[in-house]
VEXKE-930138 format. One record per residue (C-alpha): residue in one letter; x, y, z. Coordinates in pm, whole numbers, plus 50000, padded with zeros to 5 digits. Layout:
! residues N
aXYZ;...
//
This chain:
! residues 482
x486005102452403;x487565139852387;x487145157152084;x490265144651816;x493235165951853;x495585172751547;x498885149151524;x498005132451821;x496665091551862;x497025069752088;x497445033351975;x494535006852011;x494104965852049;x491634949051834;x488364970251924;x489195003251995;x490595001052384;x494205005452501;x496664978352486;x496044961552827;x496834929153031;x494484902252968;x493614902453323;x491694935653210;x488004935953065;x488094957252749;x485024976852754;x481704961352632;x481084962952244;x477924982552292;x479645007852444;x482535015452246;x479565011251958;x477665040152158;x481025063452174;x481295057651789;x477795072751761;x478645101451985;x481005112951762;x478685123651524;x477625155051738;x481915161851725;x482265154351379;x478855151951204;x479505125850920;x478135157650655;x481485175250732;x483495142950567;x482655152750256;x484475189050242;x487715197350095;x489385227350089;x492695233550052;x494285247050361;x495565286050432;x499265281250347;x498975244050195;x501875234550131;x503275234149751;x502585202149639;x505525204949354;x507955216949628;x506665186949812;x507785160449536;x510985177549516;x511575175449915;x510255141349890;x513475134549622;x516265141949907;x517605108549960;x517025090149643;x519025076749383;x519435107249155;x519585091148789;x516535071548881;x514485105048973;x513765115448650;x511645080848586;x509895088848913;x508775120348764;x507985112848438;x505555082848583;x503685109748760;x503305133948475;x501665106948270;x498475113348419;x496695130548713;x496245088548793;x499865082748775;x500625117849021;x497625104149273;x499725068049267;x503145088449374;x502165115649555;x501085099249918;x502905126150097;x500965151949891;x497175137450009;x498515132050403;x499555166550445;x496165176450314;x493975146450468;x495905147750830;x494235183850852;x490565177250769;x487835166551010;x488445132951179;x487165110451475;x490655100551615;x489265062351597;x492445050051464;x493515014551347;x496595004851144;x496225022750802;x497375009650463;x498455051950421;x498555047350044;x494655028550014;x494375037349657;x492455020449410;x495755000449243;x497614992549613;x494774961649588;x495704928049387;x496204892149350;x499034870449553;x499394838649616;x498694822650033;x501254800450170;x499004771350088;x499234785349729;x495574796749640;x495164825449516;x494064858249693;x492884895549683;x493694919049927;x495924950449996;x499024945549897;x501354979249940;x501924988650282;x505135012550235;x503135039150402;x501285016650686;x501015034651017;x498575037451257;x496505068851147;x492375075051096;x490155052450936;x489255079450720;x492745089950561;x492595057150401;x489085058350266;x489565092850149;x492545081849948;x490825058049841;x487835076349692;x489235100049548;x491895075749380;x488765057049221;x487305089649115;x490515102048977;x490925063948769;x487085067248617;x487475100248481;x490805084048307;x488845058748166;x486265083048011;x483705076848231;x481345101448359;x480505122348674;x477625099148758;x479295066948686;x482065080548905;x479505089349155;x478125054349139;x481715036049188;x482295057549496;x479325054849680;x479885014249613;x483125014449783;x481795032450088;x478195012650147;x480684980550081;x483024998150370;x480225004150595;x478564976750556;x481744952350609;x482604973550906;x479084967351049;x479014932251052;x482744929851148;x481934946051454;x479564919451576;x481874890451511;x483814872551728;x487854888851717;x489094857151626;x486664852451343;x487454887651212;x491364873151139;x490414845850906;x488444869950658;x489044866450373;x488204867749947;x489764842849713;x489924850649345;x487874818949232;x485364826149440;x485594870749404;x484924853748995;x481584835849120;x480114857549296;x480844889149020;x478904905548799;x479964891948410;x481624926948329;x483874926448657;x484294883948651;x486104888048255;x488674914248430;x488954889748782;x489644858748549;x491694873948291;x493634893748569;x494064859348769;x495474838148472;x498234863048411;x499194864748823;x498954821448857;x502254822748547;x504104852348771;x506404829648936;x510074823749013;x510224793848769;x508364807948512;x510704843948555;x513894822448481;x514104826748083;x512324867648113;x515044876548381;x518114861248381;x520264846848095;x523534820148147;x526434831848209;x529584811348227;x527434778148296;x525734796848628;x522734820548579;x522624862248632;x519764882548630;x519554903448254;x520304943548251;x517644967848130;x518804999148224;x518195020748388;x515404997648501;x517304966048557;x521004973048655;x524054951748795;x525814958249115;x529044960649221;x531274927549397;x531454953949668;x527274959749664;x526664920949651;x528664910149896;x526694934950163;x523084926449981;x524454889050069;x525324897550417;x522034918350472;x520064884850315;x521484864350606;x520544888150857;x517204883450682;x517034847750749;x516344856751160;x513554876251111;x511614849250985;x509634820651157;x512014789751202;x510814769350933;x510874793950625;x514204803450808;x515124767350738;x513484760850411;x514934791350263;x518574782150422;x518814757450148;x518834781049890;x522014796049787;x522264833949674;x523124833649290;x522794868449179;x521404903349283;x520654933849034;x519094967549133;x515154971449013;x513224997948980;x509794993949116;x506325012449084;x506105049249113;x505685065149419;x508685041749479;x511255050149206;x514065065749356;x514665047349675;x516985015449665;x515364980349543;x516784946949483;x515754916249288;x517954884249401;x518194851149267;x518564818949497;x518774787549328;x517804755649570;x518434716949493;x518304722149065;x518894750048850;x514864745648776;x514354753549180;x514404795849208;x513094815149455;x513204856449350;x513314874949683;x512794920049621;x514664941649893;x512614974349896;x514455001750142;x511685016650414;x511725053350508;x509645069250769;x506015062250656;x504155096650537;x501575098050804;x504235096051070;x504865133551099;x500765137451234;x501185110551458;x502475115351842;x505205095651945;x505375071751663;x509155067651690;x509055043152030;x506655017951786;x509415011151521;x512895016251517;x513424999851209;x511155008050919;x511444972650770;x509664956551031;x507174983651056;x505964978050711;x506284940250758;x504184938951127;x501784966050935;x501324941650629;x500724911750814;x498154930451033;x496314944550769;x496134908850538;x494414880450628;x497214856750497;x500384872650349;x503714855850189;x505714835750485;x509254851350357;x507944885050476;x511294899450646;x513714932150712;x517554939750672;x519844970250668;x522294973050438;x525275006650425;x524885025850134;x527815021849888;x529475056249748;x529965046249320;x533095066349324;x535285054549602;x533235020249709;x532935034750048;x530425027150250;x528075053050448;x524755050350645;x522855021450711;x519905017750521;x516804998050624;x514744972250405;x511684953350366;x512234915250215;x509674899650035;x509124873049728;x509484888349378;x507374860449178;x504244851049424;x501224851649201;x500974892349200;x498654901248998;x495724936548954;x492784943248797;x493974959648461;x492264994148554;x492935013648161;x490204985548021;x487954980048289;x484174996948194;x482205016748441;x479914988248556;x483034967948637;x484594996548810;x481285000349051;x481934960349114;x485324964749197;x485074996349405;x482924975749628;x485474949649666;x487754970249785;x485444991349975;x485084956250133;x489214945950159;x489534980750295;x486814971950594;x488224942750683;x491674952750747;x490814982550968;x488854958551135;x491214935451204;x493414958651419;x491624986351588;x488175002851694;x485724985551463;x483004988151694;x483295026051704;x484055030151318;x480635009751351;x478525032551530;x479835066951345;x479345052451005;x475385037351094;x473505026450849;x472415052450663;x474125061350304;x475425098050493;x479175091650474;x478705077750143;x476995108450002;x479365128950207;x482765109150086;x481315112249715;x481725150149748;x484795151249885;x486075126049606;x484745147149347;x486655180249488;x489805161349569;x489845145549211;x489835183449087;x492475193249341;x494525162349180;x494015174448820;x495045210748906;x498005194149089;x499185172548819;x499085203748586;x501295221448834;x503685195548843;x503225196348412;x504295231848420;x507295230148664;x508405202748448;x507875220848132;x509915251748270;x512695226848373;x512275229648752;x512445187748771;x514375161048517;x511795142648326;x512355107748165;x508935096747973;x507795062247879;x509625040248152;
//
């Protein structure tokens, strides 16, 4: 393999070769394992763990602020004050921030799908299609292909960033990092050797994540998991929607939760049925006998906030029968920009982040989906550019790991399990074998990743404070506590 050149991958099948007929032979697994390995002598694993910022990096304030173009302008202000909370809450928003500076560091162009936002609260609870409860990823906004090692980087230093919040020391932060990568490398390992069927049906279930815990982490697992098994559409009717002239509308809580327009509705309505043909034929014909009651706007997690989202209500064969379906509008994913030729993979960023999500989870919800819908001016009612969405359930069972309580020896627990998630979703995609041999078995890359988590955490706090100070000198609107 050549040395990795800048912006420039070339997509892979399940183990690291080109797409190919299946009249081809993919290369044998010892052999890819063996190219892994030679990239050590290109990219010695020691060289993972350096961070510097770049000559002429990029502002990362004037980064947020170019990031803003495009998005809803009274919502902006929420976006902002979610990220001045805490360096924690600017790590959550600022993926465009961490790929400018991650795309430019050391890497073995080995490249599988990437989550491109892996950080430590983009893992939680949902519910499978046969309804048991499971862990996983579960934001994919950003998912591209990209290197193995922009995710784990994000992810490191996003666990680093979380323990210092929590009070916890350099060592125990230390501790939690080095879990996540020996859980990565390990998984990784073993992944390699299995069959590429067997390395689809991986996966953790909550009940039995709780067994096999430590009693610190298995409190925050069981705790976590009885609040996600009441999120559900039944169970959201009296929180979210209120009756109305004998038929039932979602309830306003602006700015978070506002109403739409006839105008809006009808083309979130029209959009919905467009929906229906992206999915497989039976949830396109179990879902058909819903009808669409009501749609409101919602504002949804940070790095989010800003770009359009929809919550709508479709009631099926009683008033007790609700599905809640969220229409999340997909831009260009943030690692795009370093990737060559990404534009022929995805003309429509919907189904990118759909094809990405199922890829990267083991099972995910069956009323996955994408739409466009035309922006609507407020003024005139006019409508403008097509806009492109991601559709998925609302109410499935979400649930996280409540990350301001959890205690250091929990955090070490739960870095490894998603040290572990993180593994297996590479895996399933792309070049596991030669992620494999770089990594070995030795605890290099995790001493190596430790260091760079530890400098990137302080490049996050210094950050943060920037973006404190811009706001303080009224350079971006602020709106605190939502």
């Amino acid at each position: 393999m050549s040395a990795p050149v800048p912006g420039h991958i070339v997509l892979a099948d399940a183990d690291g070769t080109p797409y190919s007929s299946l009249r081809q032979r993919p290369a044998p697994r010892a052999e890819r394992y063996e190219l892994g390995r030679g990239l050590r002598h290109k990219v010695p694993r020691k060289v993972l763990g350096e961070w510097r910022p770049q000559v002429g990096r990029p502002d990362p304030v004037k980064q947020i602020m170019d990031s803003h173009e495009g998005r809803v302008g009274r919502l902006v202000p929420i976006r902002v004050g979610r990220m001045v909370a805490s360096p924690y809450g600017f790590l959550r928003g600022t993926a465009v921030v961490m790929a400018e500076d991650v795309a430019h560091l050391p890497a073995t162009g080995i490249t599988p799908v990437v989550c491109g936002d892996a950080h430590l609260g983009n893992f939680g609870f949902y519910a499978s299609p046969e309804r048991d409860l499971v862990i996983d990823l579960n934001d994919f906004d950003e998912a591209h292909p990209g290197g193995w090692e922009w995710d784990l980087r994000r992810l490191v230093a996003s666990i680093w960033v979380a323990g210092r919040h929590n009070g916890m020391s350099e060592d125990h932060c230390a501790e939690a990092v080095a879990s996540c990568v020996a859980a990565y490398r390990e998984q990784v390992r073993f992944l390699a050797d299995q069959p590429l069927m067997s390395r689809s049906f991986q996966r953790i279930d909550v009940d039995r994540l709780a067994d096999e815990s430590s009693k610190p982490l298995r409190h925050e697992i069981e705790r976590a998991a009885k609040r996600a098994r009441h999120r559900t559409s039944d169970r959201a009717l009296p929180r979210f929607t209120e009756k109305v002239g004998g038929s039932r509308r979602i309830v306003e809580e602006p700015p978070l939760i506002t109403r739409l327009s006839d105008h809006e509705t009808d083309l979130v309505a029209a959009a919905l049925d467009e929906y229906l043909l992206t999915l497989a034929s039976h949830w396109r014909r179990m879902l058909g006998g819903y009808t669409l009651v009501d749609v409101a706007h919602k504002v949804v997690g940070v790095g989010s906030v800003g770009l359009r989202a929809y919550v709508a209500l479709l009631e099926g064969s009683s008033p007790e029968d609700v599905v809640f379906l969220q229409l999340k509008q997909a831009r260009r994913s943030v690692l795009a920009r370093y990737v060559h030729g990404e534009s022929a993979w995805h003309a429509h960023q919907g189904q990118r982040v759909v094809e990405y999500q199922q890829a990267l989870q083991t099972v995910s919800d069956p009323l996955l989906g994408w739409t466009t819908i035309p922006t609507v001016d407020p003024a005139s009612g006019s409508t403008g550019d097509d806009l492109q969405y991601y559709v998925r359930q609302f109410r499935n069972m979400k649930g996280t790991i409540a990350l301001d309580g959890i205690d250091a020896d929990a955090l070490v627990d739960y870095a490894g399990v998603v040290g572990y998630l993180l593994a297996k979703g590479h895996a399933r995609t792309s070049g596991a074998s030669m992620i494999a041999g770089y990594v070995g078995s030795s605890a290099k890359v995790d001493d190596a990743l430790c260091r760079f988590a530890r400098a990137y955490a302080d490049q996050t706090e210094a950050d943060h404070a920037a973006l404190v100070r811009a706001v303080d000198r009224g350079l971006l609107p602020v709106e605190r506590g939502l």
